[in-house]
C-alpha positions in Angstrom: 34.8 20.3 1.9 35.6 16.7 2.6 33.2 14.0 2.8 32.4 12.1 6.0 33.6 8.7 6.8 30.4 7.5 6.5 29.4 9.0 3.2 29.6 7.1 -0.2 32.5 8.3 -2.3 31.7 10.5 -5.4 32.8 10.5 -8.4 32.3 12.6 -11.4 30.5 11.2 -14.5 29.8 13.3 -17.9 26.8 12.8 -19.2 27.8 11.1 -21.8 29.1 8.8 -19.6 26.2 8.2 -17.6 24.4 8.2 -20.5 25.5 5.2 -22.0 25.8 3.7 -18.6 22.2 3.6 -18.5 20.9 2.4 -21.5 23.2 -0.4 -21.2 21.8 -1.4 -17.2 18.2 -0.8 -18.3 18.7 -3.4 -20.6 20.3 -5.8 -18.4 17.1 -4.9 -15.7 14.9 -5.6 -18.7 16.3 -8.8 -19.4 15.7 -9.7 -15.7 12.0 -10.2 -15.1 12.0 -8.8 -12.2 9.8 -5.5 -11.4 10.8 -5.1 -8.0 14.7 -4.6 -9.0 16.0 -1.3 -8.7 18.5 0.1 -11.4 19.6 2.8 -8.9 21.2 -0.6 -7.1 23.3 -1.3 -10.0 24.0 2.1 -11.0 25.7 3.0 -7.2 28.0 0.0 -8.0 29.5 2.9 -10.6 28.2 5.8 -9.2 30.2 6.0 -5.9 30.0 9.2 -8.1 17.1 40.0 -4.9 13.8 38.9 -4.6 12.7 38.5 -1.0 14.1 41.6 0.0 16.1 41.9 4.0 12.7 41.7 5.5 12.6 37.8 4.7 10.0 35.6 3.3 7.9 36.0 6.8 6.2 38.4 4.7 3.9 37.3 1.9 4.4 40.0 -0.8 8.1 38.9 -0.7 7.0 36.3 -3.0 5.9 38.0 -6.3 3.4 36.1 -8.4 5.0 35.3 -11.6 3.8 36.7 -14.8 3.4 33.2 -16.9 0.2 32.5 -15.7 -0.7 28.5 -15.1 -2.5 27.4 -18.3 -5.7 25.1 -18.7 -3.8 21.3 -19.2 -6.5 21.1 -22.7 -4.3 24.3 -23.9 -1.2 22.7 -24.5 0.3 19.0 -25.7 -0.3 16.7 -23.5 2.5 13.1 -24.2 2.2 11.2 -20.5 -0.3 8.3 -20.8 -0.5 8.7 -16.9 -2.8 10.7 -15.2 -0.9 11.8 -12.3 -2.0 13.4 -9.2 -0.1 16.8 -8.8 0.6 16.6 -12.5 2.6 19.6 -13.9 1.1 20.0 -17.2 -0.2 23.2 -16.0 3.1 24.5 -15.6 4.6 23.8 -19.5 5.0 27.7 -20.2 7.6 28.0 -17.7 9.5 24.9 -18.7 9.5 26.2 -22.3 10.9 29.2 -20.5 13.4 28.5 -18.4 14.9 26.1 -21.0 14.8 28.6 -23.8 16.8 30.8 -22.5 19.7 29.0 -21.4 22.6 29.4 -23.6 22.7 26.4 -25.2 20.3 23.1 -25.5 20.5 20.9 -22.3 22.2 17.9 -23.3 20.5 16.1 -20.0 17.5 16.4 -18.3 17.4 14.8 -14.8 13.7 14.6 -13.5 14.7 12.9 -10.1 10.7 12.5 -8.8 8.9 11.5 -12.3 5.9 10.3 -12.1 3.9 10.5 -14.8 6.8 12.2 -16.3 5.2 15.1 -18.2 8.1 17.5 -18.0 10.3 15.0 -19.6 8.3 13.7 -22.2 7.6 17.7 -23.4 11.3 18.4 -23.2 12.3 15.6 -25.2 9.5 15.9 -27.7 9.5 19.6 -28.4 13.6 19.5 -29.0 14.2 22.0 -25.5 16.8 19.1 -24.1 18.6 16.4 -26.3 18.0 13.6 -23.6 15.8 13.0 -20.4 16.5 10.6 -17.1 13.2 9.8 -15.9 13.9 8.5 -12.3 10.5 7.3 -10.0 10.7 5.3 -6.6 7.2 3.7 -7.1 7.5 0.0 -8.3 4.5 -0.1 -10.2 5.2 3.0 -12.1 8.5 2.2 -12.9 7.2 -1.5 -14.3 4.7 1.1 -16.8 8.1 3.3 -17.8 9.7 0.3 -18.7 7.6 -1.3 -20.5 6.7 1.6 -22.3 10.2 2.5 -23.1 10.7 -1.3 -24.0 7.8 -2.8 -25.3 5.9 -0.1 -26.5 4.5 -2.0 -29.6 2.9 -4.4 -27.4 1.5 -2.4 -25.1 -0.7 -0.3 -27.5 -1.9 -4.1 -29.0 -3.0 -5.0 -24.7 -4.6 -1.6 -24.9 -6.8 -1.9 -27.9 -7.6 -5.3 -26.5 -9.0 -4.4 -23.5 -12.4 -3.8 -22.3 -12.4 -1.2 -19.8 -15.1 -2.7 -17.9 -15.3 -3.2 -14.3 -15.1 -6.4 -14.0 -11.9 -6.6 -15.9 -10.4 -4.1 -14.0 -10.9 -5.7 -11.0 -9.5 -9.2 -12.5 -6.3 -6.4 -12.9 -6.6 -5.4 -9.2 -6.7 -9.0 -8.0 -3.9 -10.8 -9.8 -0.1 -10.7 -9.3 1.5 -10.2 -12.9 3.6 -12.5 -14.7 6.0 -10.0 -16.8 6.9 -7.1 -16.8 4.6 -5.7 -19.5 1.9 -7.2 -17.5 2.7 -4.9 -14.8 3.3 -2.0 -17.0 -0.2 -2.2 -18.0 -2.0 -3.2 -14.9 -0.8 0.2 -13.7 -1.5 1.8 -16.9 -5.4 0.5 -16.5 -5.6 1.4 -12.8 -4.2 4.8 -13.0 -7.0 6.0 -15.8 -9.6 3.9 -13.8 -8.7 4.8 -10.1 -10.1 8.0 -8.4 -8.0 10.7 -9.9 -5.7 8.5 -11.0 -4.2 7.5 -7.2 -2.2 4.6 -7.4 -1.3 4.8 -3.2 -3.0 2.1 -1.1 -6.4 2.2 -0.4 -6.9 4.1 -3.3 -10.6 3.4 -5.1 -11.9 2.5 -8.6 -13.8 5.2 -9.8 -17.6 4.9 -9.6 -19.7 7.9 -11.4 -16.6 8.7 -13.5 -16.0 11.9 -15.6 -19.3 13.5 -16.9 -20.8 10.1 -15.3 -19.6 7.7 -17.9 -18.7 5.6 -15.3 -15.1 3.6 -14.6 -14.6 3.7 -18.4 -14.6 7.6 -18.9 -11.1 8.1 -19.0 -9.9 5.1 -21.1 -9.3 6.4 -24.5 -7.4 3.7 -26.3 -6.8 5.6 -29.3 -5.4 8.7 -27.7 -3.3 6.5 -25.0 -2.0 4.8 -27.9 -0.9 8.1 -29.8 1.0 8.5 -26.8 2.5 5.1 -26.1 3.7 5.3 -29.8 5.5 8.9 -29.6 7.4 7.3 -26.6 7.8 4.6 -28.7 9.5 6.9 -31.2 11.6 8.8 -28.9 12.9 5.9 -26.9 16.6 6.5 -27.8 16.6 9.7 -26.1 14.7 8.7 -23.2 16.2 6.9 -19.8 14.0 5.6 -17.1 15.9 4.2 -13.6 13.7 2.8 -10.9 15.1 4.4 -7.9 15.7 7.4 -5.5 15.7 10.3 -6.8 17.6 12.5 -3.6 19.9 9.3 -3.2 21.2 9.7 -7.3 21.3 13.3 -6.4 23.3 13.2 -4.0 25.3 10.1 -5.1 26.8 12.1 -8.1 28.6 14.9 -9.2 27.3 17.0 -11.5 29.5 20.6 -11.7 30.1 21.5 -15.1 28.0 19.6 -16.5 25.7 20.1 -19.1 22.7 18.2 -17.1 19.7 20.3 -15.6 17.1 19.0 -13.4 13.2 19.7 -12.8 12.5 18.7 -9.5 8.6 17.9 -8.2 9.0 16.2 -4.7 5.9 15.0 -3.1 4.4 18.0 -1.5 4.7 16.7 2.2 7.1 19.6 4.1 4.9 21.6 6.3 2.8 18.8 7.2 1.1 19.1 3.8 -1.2 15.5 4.3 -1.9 15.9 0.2 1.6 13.9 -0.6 0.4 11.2 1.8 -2.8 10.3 0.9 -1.3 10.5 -3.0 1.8 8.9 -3.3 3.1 5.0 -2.1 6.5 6.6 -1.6 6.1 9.9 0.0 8.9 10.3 3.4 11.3 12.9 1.9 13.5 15.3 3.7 13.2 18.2 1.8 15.9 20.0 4.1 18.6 17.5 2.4 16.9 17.8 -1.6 17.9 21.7 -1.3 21.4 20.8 0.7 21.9 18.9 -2.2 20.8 21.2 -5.1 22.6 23.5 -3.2 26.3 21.8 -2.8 26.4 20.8 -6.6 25.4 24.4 -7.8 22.8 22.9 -10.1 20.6 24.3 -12.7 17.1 23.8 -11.5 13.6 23.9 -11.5 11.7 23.2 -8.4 8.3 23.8 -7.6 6.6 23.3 -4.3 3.5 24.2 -2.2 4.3 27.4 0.0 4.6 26.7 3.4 7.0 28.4 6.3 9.4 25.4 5.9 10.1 26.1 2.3 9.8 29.4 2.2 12.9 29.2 5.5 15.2 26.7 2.9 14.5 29.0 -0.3 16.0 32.1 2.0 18.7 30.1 3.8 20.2 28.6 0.5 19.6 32.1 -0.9 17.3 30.2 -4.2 14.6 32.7 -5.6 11.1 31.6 -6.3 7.9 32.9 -7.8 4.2 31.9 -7.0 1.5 30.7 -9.5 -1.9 30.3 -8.3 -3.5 27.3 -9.0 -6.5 26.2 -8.8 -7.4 22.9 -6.4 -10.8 20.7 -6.9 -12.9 22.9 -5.1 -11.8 26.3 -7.1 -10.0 27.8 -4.5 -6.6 29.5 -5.4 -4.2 28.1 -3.4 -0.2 29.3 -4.1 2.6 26.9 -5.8 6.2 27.9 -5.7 8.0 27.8 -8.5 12.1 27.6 -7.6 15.5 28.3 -9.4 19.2 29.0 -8.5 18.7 32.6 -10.1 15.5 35.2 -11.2 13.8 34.2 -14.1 10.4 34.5 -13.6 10.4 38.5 -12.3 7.2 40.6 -13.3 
């Protein structure tokens, strides 16, 4: 089908091509001390690139629960220095599973909404994918990805410097940073001192803390340090771009290729308020993500909270999902949807 007028040209990259692409523009964005610059800029200079049944998903026990239950995050590796809210630690088993059993190692993985990135870093780590593009919207997380991915070295030496009192942190809060591992680490300090690790506006410093150790409890410089060094280590086959993650979508095409793509969108469809309150960059029109999934015939992992309007664009682009109950703050169960082109989570 023929692109509008007004859409951008595509073209088709391999991987390998965008590979290489990108390592050599992070470096140039490096170079440029300048946090607020977006590769995704640069990069669209070259990148003009049955389960539900016939009864619908109106009905709840269309959606079966899968039978990889969520696990307890302590139960399995944990490589993200970030605490991020709506982290997907939880849901490891079924990355290890979908990857698994494609027929061959993914030579890409795409995660276009990263955040703290934990899908990624475990692909990468544990062999399931040979390279990752880590792709996040949020300035001051992107300014921790680089410097991580850059200047790892000297980041583990500001972390074992610093005293994780309060008064430091809020001399972090106040000031404007100079460089660019400044700002990797003033986010680094805020998201383990912050209230569940919010980085949005208005977001608080943590008062009693965990077990009530205060805004300190969840500073461990030796175990953030483990981390920042195995990123360290597996830099070469890991590519962060500050960006959009639906506009790279979209931008590029990627039939036949040999890229896959684990998608966690702020959970704002449904007029979910949670995405909101959590995330500085949360206005997403989830109607276009699953257009776009959709019109490159990706290969995909999506998860979601359930809601009418997701459970309508799973059915209308004929996707299958699967629901794992979670467990919120306050110990209720509450449903997540787990999403993918074809079965692969049936009980």
């Amino acid at each position: 089908m023929p692109c509008a007028p007004a859409e951008a040209a595509r073209s088709t990259l391999t991987d390998s091509d965008l590979w290489h692409y990108l390592a050599r523009v992070s470096r140039s964005v490096i170079a440029s001390p300048s946090p607020n610059r977006s590769v995704l800029e640069l990069a669209s200079q070259h990148a003009q690139p049955e389960l539900f049944g016939s009864q619908g998903l109106n009905h709840p026990d269309r959606i079966a629960t899968s039978p990889i239950k969520a696990v307890n995050v302590a139960c399995v590796p944990q490589y993200s220095p970030l605490r991020y809210p709506g982290g997907k630690t939880w849901l490891i088993p079924h990355i290890r599973h979908w990857l698994q059993g494609l027929p061959s190692t993914p030579r890409l993985l795409v995660e276009p909404f990263a955040g703290g990135a934990s899908v990624s870093l475990t692909a990468v780590m544990e062999g399931l994918v040979e390279r990752c593009l880590m792709v996040e919207l949020d300035r001051h997380v992107a300014a921790f990805w680089h410097a991580a991915l850059q200047h790892g070295p000297e980041l583990c030496d500001k972390v074992t410097r610093f005293d994780a009192c309060r008064a430091n942190v809020q001399r972090l809060v106040d000031q404007v940073p100079n460089s660019l591992i400044e700002a990797g680490f003033r986010t680094l300090v805020l998201n383990r001192t912050k209230r569940g690790g919010i980085l949005a506006p208005g977001a608080s410093l943590a008062r009693s803390g965990e077990n009530g150790k205060g805004i300190s409890s969840r500073w461990y410089p030796d175990t953030l340090n483990r981390r920042l060094t195995a990123i360290h280590n597996h830099c070469s086959r890991l590519a962060f771009m500050e960006g959009d993650g639906l506009a790279l979508l979209e931008s590029i095409s990627w039939q036949k290729s040999d890229s896959v793509f684990f998608i966690d969108p702020p959970y704002t469809a449904g007029g979910k308020r949670a995405g909101k309150r959590l995330y500085a960059h949360n206005d997403l029109n989830h109607a276009r993500l699953f257009e776009a999934l959709d019109e490159r015939d990706a290969c995909f992992l999506m998860t979601y909270d359930r809601s009418p309007e997701i459970e309508q664009l799973i059915e209308r682009h004929q996707f299958h999902a699967v629901q794992v109950l979670m467990k919120n703050t306050h110990h209720a169960r509450i449903p997540e949807l787990v999403i993918t082109p074809q079965p692969l989570f049936e009980p």
